[in-house]
ZASEMAR-191871 format. One record per residue (C-alpha): residue number from 1; x, y, z; residue in three letters. Coordinates in nm, 2 decimals. Example, Ala and Ser with C-alpha at 12.3 -4.5 7.8 and 13.67 -1.06 7.14 Angstrom:
! ZASEMAR-191871
+-----+--------+--------+--------+---------+
: num :     c1 :     c2 :     c3 : residuo :
+-----+--------+--------+--------+---------+
:   1 :   1.23 :  -0.45 :   0.78 :     ALA :
:   2 :   1.37 :  -0.11 :   0.71 :     SER :
+-----+--------+--------+--------+---------+
This chain:
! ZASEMAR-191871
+-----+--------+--------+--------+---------+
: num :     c1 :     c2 :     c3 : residuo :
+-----+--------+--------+--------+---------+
:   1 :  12.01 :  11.05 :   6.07 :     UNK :
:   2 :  12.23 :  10.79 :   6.33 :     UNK :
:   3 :  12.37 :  11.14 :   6.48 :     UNK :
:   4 :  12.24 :  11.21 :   6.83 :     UNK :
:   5 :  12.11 :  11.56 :   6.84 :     UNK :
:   6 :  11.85 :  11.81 :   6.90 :     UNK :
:   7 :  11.66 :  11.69 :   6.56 :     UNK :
:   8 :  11.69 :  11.36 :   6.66 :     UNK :
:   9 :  11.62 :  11.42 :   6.98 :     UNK :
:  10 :  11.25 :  11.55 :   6.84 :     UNK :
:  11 :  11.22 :  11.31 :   6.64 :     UNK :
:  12 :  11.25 :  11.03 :   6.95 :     UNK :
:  13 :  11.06 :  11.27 :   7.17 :     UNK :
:  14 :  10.75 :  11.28 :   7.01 :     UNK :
:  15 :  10.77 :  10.90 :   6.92 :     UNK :
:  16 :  10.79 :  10.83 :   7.32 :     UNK :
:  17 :  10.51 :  11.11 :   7.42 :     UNK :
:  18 :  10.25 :  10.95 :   7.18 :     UNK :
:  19 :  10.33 :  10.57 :   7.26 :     UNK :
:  20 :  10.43 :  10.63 :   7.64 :     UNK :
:  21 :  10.07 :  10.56 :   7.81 :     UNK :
:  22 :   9.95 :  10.37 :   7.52 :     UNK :
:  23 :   9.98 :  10.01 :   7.54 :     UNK :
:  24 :  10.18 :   9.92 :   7.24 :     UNK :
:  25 :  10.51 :   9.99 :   7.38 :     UNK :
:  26 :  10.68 :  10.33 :   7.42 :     UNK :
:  27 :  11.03 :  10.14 :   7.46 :     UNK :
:  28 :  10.99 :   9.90 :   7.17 :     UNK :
:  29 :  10.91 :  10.21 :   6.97 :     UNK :
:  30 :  11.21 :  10.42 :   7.02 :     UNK :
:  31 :  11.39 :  10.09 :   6.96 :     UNK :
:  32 :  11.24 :  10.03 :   6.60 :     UNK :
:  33 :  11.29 :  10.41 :   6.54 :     UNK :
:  34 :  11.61 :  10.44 :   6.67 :     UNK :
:  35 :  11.73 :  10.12 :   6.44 :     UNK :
:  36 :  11.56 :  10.26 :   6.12 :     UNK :
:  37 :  11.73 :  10.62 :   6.17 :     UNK :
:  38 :  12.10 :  10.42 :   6.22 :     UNK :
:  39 :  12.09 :  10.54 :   6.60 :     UNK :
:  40 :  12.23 :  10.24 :   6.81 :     UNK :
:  41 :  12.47 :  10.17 :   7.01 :     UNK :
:  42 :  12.53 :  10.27 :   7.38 :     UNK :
:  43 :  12.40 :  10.60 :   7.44 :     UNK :
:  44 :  12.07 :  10.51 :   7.23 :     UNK :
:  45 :  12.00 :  10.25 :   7.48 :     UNK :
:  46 :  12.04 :  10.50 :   7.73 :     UNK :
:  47 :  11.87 :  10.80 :   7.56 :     UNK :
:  48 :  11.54 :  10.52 :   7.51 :     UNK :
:  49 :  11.50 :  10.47 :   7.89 :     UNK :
:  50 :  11.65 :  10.84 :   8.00 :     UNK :
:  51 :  11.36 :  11.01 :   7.72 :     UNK :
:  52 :  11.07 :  10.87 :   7.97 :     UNK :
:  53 :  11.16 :  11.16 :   8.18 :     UNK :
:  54 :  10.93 :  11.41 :   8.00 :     UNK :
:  55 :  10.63 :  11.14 :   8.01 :     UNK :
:  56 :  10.66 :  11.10 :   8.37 :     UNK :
:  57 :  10.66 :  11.46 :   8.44 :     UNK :
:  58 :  10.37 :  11.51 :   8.20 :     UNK :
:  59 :  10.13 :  11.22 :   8.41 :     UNK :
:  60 :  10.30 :  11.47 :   8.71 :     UNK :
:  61 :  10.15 :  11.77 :   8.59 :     UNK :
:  62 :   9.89 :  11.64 :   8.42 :     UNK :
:  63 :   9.72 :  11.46 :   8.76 :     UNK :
:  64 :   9.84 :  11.76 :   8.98 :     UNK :
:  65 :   9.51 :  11.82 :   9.12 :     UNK :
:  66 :   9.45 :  11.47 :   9.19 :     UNK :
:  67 :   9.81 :  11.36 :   9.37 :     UNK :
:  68 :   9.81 :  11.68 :   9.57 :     UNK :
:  69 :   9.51 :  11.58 :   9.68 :     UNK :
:  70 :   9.59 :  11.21 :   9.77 :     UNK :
:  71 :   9.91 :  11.28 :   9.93 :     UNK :
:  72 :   9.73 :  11.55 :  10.16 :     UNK :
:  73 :   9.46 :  11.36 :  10.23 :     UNK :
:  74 :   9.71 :  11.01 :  10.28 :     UNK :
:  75 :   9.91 :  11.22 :  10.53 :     UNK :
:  76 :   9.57 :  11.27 :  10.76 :     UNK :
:  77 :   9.50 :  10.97 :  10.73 :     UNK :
:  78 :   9.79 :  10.79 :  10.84 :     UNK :
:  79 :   9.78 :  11.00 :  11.14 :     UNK :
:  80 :   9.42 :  10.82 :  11.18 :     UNK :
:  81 :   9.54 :  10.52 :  11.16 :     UNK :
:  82 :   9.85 :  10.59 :  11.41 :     UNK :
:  83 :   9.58 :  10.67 :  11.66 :     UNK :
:  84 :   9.38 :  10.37 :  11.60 :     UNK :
:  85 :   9.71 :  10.17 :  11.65 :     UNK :
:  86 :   9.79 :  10.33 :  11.96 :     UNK :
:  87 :   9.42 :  10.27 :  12.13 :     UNK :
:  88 :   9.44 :   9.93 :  12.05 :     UNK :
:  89 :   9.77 :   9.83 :  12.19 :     UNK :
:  90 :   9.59 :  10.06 :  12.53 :     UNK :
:  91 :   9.35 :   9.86 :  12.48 :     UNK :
:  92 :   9.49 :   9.56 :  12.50 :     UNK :
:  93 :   9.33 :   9.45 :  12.19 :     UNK :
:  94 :   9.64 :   9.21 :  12.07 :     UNK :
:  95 :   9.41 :   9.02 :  11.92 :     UNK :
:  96 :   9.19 :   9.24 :  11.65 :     UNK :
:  97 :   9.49 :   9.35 :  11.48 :     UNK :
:  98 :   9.34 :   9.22 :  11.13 :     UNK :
:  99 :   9.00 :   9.35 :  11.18 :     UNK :
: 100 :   9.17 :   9.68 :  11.26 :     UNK :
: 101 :   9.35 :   9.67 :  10.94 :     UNK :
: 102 :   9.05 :   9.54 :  10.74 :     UNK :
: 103 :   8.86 :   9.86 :  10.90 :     UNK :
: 104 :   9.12 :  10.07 :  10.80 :     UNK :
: 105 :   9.13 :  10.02 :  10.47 :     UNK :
: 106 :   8.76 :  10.09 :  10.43 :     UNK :
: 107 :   8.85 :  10.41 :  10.55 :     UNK :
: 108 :   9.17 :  10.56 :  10.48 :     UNK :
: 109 :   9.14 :  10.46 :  10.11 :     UNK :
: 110 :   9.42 :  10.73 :  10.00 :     UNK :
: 111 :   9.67 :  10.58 :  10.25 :     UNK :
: 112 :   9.61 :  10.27 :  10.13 :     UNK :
: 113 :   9.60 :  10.37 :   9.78 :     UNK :
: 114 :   9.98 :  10.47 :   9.83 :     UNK :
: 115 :  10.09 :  10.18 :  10.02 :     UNK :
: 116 :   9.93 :   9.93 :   9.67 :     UNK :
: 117 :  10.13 :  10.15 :   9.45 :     UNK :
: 118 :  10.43 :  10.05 :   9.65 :     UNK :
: 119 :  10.36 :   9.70 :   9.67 :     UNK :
: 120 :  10.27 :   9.71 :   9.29 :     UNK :
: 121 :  10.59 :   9.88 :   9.21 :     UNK :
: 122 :  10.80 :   9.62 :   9.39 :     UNK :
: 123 :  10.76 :   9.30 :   9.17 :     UNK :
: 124 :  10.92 :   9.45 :   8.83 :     UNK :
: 125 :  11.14 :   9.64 :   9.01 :     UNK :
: 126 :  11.35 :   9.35 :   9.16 :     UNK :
: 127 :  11.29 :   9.18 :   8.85 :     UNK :
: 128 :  11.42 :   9.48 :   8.69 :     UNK :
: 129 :  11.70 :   9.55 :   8.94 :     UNK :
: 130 :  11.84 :   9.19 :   8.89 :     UNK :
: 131 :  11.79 :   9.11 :   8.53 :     UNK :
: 132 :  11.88 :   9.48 :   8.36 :     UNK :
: 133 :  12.19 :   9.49 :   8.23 :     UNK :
: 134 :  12.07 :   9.09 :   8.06 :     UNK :
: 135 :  11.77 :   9.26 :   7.95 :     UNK :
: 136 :  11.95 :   9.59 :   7.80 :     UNK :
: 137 :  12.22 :   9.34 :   7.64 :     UNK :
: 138 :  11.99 :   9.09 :   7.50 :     UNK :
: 139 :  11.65 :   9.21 :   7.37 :     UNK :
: 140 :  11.68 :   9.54 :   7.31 :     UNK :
: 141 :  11.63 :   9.43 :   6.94 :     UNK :
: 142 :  11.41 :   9.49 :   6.63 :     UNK :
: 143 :  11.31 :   9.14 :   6.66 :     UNK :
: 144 :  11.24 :   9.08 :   7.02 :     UNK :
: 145 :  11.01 :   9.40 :   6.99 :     UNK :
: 146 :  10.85 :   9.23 :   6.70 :     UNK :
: 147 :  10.78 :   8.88 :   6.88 :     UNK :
: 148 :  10.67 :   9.11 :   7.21 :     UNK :
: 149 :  10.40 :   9.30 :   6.98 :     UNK :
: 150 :  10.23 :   9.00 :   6.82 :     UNK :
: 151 :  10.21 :   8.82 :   7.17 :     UNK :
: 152 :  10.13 :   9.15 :   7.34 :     UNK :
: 153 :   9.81 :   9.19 :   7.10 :     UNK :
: 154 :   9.71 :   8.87 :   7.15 :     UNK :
: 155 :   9.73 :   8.87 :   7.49 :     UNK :
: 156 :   9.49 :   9.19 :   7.50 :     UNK :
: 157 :   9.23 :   9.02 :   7.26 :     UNK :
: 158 :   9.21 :   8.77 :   7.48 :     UNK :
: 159 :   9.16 :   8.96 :   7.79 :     UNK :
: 160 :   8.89 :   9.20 :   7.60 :     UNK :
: 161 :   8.71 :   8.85 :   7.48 :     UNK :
: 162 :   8.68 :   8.76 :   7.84 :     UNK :
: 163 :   8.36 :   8.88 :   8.01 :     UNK :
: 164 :   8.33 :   9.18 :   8.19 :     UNK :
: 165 :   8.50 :   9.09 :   8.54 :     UNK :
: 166 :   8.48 :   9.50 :   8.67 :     UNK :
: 167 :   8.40 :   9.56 :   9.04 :     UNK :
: 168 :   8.61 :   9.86 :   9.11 :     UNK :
: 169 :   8.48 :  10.17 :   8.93 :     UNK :
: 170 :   8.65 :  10.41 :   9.14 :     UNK :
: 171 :   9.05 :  10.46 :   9.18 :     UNK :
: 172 :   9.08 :  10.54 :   9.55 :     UNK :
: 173 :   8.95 :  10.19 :   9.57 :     UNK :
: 174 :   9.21 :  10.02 :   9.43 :     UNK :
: 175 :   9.32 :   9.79 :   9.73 :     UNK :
: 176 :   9.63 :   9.57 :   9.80 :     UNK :
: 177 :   9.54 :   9.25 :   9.67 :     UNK :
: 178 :   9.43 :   9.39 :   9.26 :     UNK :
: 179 :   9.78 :   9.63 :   9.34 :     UNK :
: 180 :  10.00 :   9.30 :   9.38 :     UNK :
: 181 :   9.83 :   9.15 :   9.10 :     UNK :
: 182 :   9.89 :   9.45 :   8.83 :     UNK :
: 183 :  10.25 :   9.48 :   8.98 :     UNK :
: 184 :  10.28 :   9.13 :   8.86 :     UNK :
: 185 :  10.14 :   9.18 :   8.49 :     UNK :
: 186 :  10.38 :   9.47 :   8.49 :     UNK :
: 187 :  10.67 :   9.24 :   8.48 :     UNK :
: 188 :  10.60 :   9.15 :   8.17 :     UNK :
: 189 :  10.69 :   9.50 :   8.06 :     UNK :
: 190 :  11.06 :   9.43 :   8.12 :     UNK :
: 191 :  11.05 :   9.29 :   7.77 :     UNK :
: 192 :  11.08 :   9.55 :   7.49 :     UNK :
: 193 :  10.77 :   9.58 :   7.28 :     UNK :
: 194 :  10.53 :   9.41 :   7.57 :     UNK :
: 195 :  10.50 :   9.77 :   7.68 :     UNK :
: 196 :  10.44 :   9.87 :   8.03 :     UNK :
: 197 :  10.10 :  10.06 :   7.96 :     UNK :
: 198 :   9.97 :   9.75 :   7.78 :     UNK :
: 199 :  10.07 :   9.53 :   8.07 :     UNK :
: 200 :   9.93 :   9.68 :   8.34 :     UNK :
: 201 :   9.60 :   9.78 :   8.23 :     UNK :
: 202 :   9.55 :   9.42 :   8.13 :     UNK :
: 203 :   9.63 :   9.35 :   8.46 :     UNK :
: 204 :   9.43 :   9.60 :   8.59 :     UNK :
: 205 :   9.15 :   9.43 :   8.44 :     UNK :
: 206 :   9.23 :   9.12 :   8.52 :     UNK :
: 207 :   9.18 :   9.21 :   8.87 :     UNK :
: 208 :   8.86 :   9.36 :   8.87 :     UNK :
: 209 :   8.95 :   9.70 :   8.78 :     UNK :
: 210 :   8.74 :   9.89 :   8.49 :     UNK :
: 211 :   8.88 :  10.02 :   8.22 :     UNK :
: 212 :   8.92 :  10.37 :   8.30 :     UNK :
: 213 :   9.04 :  10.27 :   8.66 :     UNK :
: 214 :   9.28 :  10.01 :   8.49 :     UNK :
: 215 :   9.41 :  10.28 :   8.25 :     UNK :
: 216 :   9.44 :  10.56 :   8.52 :     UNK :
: 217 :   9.59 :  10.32 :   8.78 :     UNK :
: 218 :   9.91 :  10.27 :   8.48 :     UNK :
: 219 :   9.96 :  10.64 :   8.50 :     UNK :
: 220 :  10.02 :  10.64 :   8.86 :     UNK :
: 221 :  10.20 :  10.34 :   8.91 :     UNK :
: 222 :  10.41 :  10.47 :   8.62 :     UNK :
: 223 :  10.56 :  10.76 :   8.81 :     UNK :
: 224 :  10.78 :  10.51 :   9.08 :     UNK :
: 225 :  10.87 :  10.27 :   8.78 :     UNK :
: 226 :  10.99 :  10.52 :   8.53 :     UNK :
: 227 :  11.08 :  10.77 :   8.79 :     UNK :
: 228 :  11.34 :  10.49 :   8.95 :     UNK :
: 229 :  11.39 :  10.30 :   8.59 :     UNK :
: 230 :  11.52 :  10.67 :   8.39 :     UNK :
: 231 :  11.70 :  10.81 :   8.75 :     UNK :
: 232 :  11.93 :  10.49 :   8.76 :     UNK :
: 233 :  11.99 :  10.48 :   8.42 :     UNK :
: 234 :  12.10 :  10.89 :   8.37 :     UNK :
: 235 :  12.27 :  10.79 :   8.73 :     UNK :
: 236 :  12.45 :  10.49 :   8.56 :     UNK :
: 237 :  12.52 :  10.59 :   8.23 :     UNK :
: 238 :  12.75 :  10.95 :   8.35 :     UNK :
: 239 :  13.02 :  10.85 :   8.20 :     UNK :
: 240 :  12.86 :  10.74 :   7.86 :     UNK :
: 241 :  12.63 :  11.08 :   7.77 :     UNK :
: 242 :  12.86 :  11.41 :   7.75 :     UNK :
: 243 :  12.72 :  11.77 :   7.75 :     UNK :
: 244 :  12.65 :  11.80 :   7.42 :     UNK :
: 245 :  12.44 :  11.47 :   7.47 :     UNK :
: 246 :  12.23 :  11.62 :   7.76 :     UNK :
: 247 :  12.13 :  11.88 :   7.58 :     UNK :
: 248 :  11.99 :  11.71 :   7.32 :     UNK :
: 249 :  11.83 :  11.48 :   7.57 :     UNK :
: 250 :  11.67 :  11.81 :   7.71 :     UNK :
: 251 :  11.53 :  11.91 :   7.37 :     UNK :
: 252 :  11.33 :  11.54 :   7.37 :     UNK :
: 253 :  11.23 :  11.57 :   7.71 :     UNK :
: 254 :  11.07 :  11.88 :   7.65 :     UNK :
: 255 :  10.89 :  11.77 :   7.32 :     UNK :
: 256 :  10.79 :  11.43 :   7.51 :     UNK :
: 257 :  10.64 :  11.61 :   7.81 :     UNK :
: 258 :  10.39 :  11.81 :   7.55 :     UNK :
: 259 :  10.30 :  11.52 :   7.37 :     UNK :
: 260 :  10.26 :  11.27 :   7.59 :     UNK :
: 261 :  10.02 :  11.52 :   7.81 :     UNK :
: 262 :   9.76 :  11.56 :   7.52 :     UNK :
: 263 :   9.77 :  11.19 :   7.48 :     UNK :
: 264 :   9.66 :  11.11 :   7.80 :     UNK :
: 265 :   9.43 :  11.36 :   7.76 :     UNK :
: 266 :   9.28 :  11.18 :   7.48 :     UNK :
: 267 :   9.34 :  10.83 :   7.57 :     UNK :
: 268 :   9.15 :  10.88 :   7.92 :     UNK :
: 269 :   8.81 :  10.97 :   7.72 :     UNK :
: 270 :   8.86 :  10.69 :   7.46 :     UNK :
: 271 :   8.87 :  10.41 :   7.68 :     UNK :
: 272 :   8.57 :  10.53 :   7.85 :     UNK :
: 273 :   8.37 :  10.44 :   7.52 :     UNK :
: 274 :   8.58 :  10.17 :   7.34 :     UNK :
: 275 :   8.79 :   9.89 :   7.41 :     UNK :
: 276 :   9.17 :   9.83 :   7.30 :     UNK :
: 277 :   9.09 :   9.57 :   7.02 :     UNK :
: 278 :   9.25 :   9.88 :   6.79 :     UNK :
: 279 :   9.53 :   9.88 :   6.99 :     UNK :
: 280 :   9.60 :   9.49 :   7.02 :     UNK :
: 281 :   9.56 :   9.46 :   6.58 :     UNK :
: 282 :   9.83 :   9.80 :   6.54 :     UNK :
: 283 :  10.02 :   9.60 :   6.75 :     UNK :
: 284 :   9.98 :   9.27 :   6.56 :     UNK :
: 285 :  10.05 :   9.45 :   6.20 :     UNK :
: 286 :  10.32 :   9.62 :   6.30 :     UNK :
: 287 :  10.52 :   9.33 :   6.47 :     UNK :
: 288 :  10.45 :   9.10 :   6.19 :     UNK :
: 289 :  10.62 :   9.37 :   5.97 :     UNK :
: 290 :  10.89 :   9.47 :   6.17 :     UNK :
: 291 :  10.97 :   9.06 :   6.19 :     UNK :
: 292 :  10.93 :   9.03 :   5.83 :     UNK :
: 293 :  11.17 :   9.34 :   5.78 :     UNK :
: 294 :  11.49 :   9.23 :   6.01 :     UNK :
: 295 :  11.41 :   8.82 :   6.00 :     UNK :
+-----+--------+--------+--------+---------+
């Protein structure tokens, strides 16, 4: 099946909604897939980043409630904080500028909440922005998603050998510094097959962030990544998709959105009772195989 099409297109679309938000790679997934069906080329490389539209728009819907919530509430607050700027420049308090802050940030925890997704989106981003088209040239492969799984499990063995390092149980209390640290981690998604999920709850945790917190924290900072990652690639790639090739890519955003919305569903109540050892030895297995396969 190397066609692109609305069967295809299903086939890719459920394969992104189920690994999406898990961390053993969404990307190197639809890579493996995409090579064992015959689908390669130009416009698979596109469809595999352009497909994350669905996922994005499930996390969207999915956390409705919750981000109408923090972006009214964000809105007040910086308002708040806009007044306590103002007093203390009337004030002439010049030099309490970082106690102001500090105080801020205890209490305007949505505000700030927003401002660490920005900073955490910024690191892979210009990363991203400066080494994609190497990146979408050179290891968009069967066998860098191979390596990029084995190390990826390791890596999460590791972190859930480590002892328990939590001190934030709650989201809104994520604050700039564990923000700039999980934007860091989530470099190492740039790398098909480390996976973006996988890399940034690791990071999360890392930095002090529970597991649930850590996992919930990747869904949010997902939506500037992908949102930016799949808008510039459909932006960039105009000339390469035709009608016929939209549609299709309709078809899988649909069946991703579905998908990956029951599997954050699920995967938000697992990791509140086990840790992602299961996920870090699926990883290991398949990546062995996969190297076996195309070495």
């Amino acid at each position: 099946m190397s066609n692109w099409g609305p069967e295809l297109a299903v086939i890719l679309g459920i394969v992104e909604g189920i690994t999406e938000y898990l961390p053993i790679s969404s990307t190197g997934h639809l890579i493996l897939v995409g090579h064992l069906l015959g689908f390669t080329g130009a416009v698979a490389a596109s469809v595999e980043i352009s497909i994350q539209l669905g996922a994005i728009l499930a996390v969207i819907a999915y956390e409705r409630q919750k981000l109408r919530a923090l972006l009214s509430d964000a809105l007040v607050e910086q308002a708040n904080l806009r007044a306590m700027l103002v007093n203390g420049r009337n004030q002439g308090q010049n030099q309490g500028w970082l106690a102001l802050f500090h105080r801020s940030a205890q209490q305007h925890r949505n505000l700030w909440f927003l401002l660490g997704l920005g900073l955490a989106f910024l690191p892979a981003a210009l990363v991203g922005f400066l080494a994609h088209g190497w990146i979408k040239a050179h290891l968009f492969t069967p066998r860098t998603v191979a390596v990029s799984l084995v190390a990826g499990g390791i890596i999460i063995l590791v972190v859930e050998a480590l002892k328990d390092r939590a001190q934030i149980r709650q989201l809104e209390h994520v604050g700039l510094s564990s923000a700039f640290w999980v934007g860091l981690a989530q470099c190492a998604s740039l790398i098909p097959g480390m996976s973006r999920s996988g890399s940034t709850i690791v990071g999360g945790l890392l930095a002090g962030l529970d597991r649930k917190v850590a996992t919930e924290y990747s869904f949010f900072l997902a939506l500037p990544t992908m949102i930016v990652a799949t808008v510039y690639q459909m932006l960039k790639d105009q000339s390469t998709l035709t009608s016929q090739d939209y549609i299709a890519l309709g078809v899988g955003l649909v069946v991703s959105f579905v998908v990956a919305w029951a599997v954050i569903a699920v995967f938000l109540t697992f990791v509140q009772r086990h840790t992602l050892r299961v996920f870090a030895y699926y990883r290991m297995v398949l990546g062995v195989v996969v190297f076996m396969l195309v070495h």
